[in-house]
C-alpha positions as CSV (number, residue, x, y, z in Angstrom):
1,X,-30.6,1.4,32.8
2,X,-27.8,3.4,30.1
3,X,-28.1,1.7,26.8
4,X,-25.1,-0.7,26.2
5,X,-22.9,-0.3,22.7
6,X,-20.1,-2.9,21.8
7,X,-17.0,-0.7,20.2
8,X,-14.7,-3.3,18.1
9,X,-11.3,-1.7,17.7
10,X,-11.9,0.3,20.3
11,X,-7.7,1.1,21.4
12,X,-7.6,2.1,17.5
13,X,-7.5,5.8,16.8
14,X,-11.2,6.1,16.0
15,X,-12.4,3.2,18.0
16,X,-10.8,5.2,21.0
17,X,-12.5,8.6,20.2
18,X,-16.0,6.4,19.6
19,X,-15.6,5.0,23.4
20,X,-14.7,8.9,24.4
21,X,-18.2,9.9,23.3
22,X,-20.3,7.5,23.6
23,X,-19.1,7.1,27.4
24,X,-19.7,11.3,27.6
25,X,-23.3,10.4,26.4
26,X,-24.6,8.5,29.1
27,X,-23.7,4.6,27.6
28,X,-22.6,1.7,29.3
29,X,-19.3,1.0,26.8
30,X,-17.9,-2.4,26.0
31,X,-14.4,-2.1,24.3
32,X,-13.1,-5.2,22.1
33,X,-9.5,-4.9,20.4
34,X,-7.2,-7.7,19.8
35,X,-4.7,-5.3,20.2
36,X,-2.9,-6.8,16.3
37,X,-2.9,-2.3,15.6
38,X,-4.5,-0.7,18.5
39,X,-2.8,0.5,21.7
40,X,-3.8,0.1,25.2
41,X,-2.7,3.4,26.1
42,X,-5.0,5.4,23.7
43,X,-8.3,3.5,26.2
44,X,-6.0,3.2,29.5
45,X,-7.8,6.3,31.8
46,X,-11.5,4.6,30.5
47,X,-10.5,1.7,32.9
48,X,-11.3,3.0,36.1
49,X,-14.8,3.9,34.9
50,X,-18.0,1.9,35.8
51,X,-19.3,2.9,32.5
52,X,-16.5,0.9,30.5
53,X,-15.5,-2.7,30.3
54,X,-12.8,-4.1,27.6
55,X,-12.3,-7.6,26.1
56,X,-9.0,-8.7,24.4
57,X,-10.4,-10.6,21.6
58,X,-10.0,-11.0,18.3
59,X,-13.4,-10.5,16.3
60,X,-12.7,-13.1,13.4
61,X,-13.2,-15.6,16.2
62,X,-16.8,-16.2,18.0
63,X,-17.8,-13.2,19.6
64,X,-19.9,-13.9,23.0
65,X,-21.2,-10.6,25.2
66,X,-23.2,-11.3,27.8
67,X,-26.7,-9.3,28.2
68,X,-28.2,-6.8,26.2
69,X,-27.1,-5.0,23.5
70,X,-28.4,-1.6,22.2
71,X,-25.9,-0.7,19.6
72,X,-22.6,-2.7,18.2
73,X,-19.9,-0.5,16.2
74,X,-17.5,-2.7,14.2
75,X,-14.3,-0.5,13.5
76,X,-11.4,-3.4,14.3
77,X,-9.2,-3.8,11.0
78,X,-6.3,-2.8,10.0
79,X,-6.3,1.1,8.2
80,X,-3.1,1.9,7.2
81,X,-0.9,0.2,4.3
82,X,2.0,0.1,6.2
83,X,-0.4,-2.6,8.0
84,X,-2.5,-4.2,5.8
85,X,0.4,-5.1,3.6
86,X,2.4,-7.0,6.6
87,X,-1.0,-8.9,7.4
88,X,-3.0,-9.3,4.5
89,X,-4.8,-12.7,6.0
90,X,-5.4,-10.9,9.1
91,X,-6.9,-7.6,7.3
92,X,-9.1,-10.2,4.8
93,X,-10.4,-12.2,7.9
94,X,-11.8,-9.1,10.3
95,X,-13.7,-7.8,7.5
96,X,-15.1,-10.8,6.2
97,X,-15.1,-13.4,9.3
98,X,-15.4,-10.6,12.1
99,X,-17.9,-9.1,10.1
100,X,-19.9,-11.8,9.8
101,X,-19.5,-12.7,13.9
102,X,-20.3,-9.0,14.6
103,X,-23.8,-9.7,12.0
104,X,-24.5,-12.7,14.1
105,X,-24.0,-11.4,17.1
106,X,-26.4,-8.2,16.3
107,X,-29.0,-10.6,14.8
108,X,-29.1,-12.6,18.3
109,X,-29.5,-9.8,20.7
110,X,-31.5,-7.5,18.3
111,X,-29.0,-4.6,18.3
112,X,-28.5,-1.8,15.6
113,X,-25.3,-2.2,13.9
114,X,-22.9,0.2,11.9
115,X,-19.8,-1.2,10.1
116,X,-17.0,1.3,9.0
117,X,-16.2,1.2,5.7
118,X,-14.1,2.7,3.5
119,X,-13.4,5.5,0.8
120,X,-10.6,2.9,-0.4
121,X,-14.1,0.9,-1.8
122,X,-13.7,3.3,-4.3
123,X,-10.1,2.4,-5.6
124,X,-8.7,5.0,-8.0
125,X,-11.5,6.5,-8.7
126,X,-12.6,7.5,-12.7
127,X,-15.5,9.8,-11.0
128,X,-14.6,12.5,-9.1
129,X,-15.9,13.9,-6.6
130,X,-17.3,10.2,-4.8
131,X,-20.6,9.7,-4.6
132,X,-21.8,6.7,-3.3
133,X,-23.9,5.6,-5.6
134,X,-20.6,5.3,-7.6
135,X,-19.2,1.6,-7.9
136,X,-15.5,2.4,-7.6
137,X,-12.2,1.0,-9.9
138,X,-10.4,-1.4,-7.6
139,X,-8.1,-3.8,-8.4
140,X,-8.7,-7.1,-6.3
141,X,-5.2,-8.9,-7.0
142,X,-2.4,-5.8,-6.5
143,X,-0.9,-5.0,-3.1
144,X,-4.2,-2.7,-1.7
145,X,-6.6,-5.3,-2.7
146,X,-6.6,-7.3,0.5
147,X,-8.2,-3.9,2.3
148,X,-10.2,-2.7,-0.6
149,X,-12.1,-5.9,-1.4
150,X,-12.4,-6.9,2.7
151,X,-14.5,-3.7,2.7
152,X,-16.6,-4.5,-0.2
153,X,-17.5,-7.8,1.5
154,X,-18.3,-6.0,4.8
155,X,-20.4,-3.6,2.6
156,X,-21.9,-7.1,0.7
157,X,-22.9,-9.2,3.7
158,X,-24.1,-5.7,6.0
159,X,-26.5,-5.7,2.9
160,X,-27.5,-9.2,2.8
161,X,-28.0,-9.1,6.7
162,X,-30.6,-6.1,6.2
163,X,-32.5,-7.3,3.2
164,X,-32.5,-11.1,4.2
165,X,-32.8,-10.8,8.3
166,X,-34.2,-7.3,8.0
167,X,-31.3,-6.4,10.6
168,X,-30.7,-2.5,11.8
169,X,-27.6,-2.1,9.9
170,X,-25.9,1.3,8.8
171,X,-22.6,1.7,6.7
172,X,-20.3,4.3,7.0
173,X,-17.3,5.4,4.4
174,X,-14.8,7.0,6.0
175,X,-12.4,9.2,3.9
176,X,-9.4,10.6,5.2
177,X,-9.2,11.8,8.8
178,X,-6.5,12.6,11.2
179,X,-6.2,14.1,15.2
180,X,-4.9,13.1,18.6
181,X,-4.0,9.5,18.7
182,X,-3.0,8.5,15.2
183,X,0.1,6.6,15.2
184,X,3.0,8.2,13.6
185,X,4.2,5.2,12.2
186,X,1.1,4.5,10.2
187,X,2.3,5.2,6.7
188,X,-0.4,7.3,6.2
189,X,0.6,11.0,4.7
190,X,-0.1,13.7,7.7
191,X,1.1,11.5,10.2
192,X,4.5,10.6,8.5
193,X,5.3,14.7,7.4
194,X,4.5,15.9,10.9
195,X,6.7,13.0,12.4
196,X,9.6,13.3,9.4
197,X,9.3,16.8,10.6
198,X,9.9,16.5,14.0
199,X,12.6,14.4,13.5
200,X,14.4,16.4,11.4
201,X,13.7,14.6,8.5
202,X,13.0,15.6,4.7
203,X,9.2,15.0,3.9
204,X,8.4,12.2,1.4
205,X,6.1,12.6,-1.1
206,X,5.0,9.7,-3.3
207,X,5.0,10.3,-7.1
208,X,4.6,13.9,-8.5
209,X,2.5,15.2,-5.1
210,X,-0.1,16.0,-7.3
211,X,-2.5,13.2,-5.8
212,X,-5.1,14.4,-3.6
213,X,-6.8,13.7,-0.7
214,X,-9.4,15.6,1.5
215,X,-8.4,15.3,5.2
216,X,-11.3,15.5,8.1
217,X,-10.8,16.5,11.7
218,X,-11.8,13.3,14.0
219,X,-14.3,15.3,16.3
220,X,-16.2,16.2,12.8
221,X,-16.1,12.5,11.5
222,X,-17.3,11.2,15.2
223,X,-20.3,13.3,15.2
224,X,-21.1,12.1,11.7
225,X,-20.9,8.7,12.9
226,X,-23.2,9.1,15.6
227,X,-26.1,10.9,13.7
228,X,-25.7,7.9,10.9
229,X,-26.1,5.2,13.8
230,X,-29.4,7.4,15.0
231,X,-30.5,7.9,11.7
232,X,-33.2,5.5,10.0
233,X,-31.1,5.5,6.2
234,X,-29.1,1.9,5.9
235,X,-27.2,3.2,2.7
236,X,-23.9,4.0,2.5
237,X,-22.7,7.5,3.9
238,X,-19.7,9.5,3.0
239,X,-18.3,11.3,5.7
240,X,-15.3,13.3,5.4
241,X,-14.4,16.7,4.8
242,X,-14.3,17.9,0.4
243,X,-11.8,20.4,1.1
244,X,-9.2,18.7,-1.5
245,X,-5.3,19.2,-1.4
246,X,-2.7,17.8,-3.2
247,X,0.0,16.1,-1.1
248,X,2.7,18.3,-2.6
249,X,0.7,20.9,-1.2
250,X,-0.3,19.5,2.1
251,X,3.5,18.7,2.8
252,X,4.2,22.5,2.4
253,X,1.1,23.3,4.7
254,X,3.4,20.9,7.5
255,X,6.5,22.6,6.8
256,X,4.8,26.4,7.4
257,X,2.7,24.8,10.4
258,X,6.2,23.0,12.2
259,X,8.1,25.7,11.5
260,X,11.0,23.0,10.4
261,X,13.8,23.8,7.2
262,X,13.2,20.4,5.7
263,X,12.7,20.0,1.8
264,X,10.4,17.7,0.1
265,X,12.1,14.2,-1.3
266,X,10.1,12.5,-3.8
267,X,10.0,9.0,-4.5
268,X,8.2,6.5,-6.8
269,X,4.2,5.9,-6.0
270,X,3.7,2.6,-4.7
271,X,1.1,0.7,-7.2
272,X,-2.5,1.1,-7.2
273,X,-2.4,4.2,-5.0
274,X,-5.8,6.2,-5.9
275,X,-4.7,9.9,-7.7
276,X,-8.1,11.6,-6.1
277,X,-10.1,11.4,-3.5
278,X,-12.7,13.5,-2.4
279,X,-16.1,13.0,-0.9
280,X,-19.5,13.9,-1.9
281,X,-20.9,14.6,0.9
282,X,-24.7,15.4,-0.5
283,X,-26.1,12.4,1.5
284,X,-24.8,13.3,4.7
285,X,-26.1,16.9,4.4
286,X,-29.6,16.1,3.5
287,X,-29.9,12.9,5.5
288,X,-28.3,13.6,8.7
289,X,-28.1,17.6,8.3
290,X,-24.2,17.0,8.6
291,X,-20.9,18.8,7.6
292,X,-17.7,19.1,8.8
293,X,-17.1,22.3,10.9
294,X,-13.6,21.9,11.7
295,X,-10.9,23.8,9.2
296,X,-8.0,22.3,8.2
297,X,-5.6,24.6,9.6
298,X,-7.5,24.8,13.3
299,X,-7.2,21.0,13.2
300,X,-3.8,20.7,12.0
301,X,-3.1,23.3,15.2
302,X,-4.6,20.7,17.5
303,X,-2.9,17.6,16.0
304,X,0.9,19.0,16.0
305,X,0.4,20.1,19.6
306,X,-0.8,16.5,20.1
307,X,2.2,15.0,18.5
308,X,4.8,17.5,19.9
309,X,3.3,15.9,23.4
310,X,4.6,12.7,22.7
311,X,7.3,11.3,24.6
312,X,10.6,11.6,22.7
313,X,11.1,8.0,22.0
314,X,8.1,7.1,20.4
315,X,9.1,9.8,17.6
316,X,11.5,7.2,16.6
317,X,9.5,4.1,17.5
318,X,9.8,1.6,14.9
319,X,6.2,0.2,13.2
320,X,4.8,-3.0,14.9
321,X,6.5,-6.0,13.7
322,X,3.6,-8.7,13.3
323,X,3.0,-12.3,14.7
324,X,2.4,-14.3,11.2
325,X,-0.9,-15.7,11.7
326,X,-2.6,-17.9,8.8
């Protein structure tokens, strides 16, 4: 019998990449997305397989799967500001309720779990580069806090789970990573230039564009994520590629790489929005023999090529306007 792993947020852009491989490894695949950010279409050829089954459910509710479990992967929240800030309850309640069903539900059938967190735990960071052992500077009342702080819970009660019910947990950080199926709308940076840039658009740059961030190629990050849920180590784990660029510089890098005769437009940076980020990525190295392999400009290549294959429309497709939920 394959081993059976439960993907939460699995029509999300990672969630869909983490059904991808673990259905090329042999696993039997259960898919759960409430469907609030992800997209049907990013999971929609995985239907036909015997290997896959989905459930359109929301994780902050009571989560029921019946049989055995091997592995559960909780990746459903919301990633982006452009969506945490239009559903702040929402983004508060699947890291701290659906993170708490997703506990219970790996305590019951004895599964391994692995919760993706965050480089946002960090905040704006006074230490740089991140390593994990550092505590971060976060504020827990401005506009990012409902994100940053549900990820510090999910990282809190992951911990409690391990040391009180001696549960097989594992706790990823993600840092910045882009490739096929991110949305364009997201608000994040490399989706919005290559879509302003596509469209025609002038590229927007927050503040002075001398911000950085350190941006890792989704195939890389996957393969992290996999050798941390093998792994025996229930720390955190950075993953994410320290090749650091400011954002004035990464919006030239789109401009060269689309070929377009756009300018950069600068506009005020929104509050709280962290002025470094890089990862140490020590931990990952030595623990799980890790590193990214992908450079920035092959996996730029691959991600333009992605988003020039879009259907026209959807370069102009409007961000998801959200049901108000309490």
């Amino acid at each position: 019998m394959p081993q059976r792993v439960l993907i939460t947020g699995a029509a999300g852009f990672l969630g869909s990449h983490l059904c991808d491989r673990f259905i090329k490894d042999g696993y039997q695949v259960i898919g759960m997305d409430n469907l609030i950010t992800g997209d049907l279409k990013n999971i929609e050829r995985l239907f036909k397989l015997e290997q896959f089954e989905f459930y359109h459910h929301d994780v902050s509710r009571f989560i029921h799967i019946p049989g055995e479990l091997d592995y559960i992967l909780h990746f459903a929240s919301p990633a982006s500001p452009i969506d945490y800030l239009k559903i702040p309850i929402q983004t508060l309640k699947v890291g701290s309720l659906g993170t708490h069903n997703c506990m219970g539900l790996a305590k019951a059938k004895k599964a391994r779990i692995l919760v993706a967190s965050t480089s946002e735990i960090y905040g704006d960071p006074l230490v740089h580069p991140q390593p994990e052992e550092y505590w971060g500077n976060v504020n827990p009342v401005g506009p990012r806090g409902v994100y940053d702080e549900a990820k510090r819970f999910q990282e809190a009660i992951t911990m409690a789970y391990h040391n009180f019910h001696g549960l097989e947990t594992r706790i990823v950080r993600i840092f910045n990573t882009y490739g096929p199926r991110m949305r364009l709308n997201d608000g994040r940076a490399l989706p919005a230039f290559i879509g302003q840039a596509l469209r025609g658009e002038d590229l927007t740059v927050f503040g002075s564009g001398a911000q950085t961030r350190s941006f890792c190629y989704v195939d890389d990050l996957i393969e992290g994520i996999v050798r941390l849920l093998k792994s025996d180590y229930a720390q955190p784990v950075n993953i994410g590629n320290p090749d650091e660029i400011s954002l004035k510089e990464f919006a030239e890098e789109i401009i060269g790489l689309t070929g377009s005769k756009q300018k950069i437009v600068y506009k005020p940076l929104p509050e709280d929005d962290p002025k470094q980020r890089q990862p140490d990525i020590t931990k990952a190295k030595q623990i799980l023999g890790w590193e990214p392999k992908v450079s920035r400009k092959e996996g730029l290549a691959l991600t333009y090529d992605y988003f020039r294959s879009l259907p026209h429309e959807d370069l102009f497709r409007q961000p998801k306007e959200f049901i108000s939920r309490k």
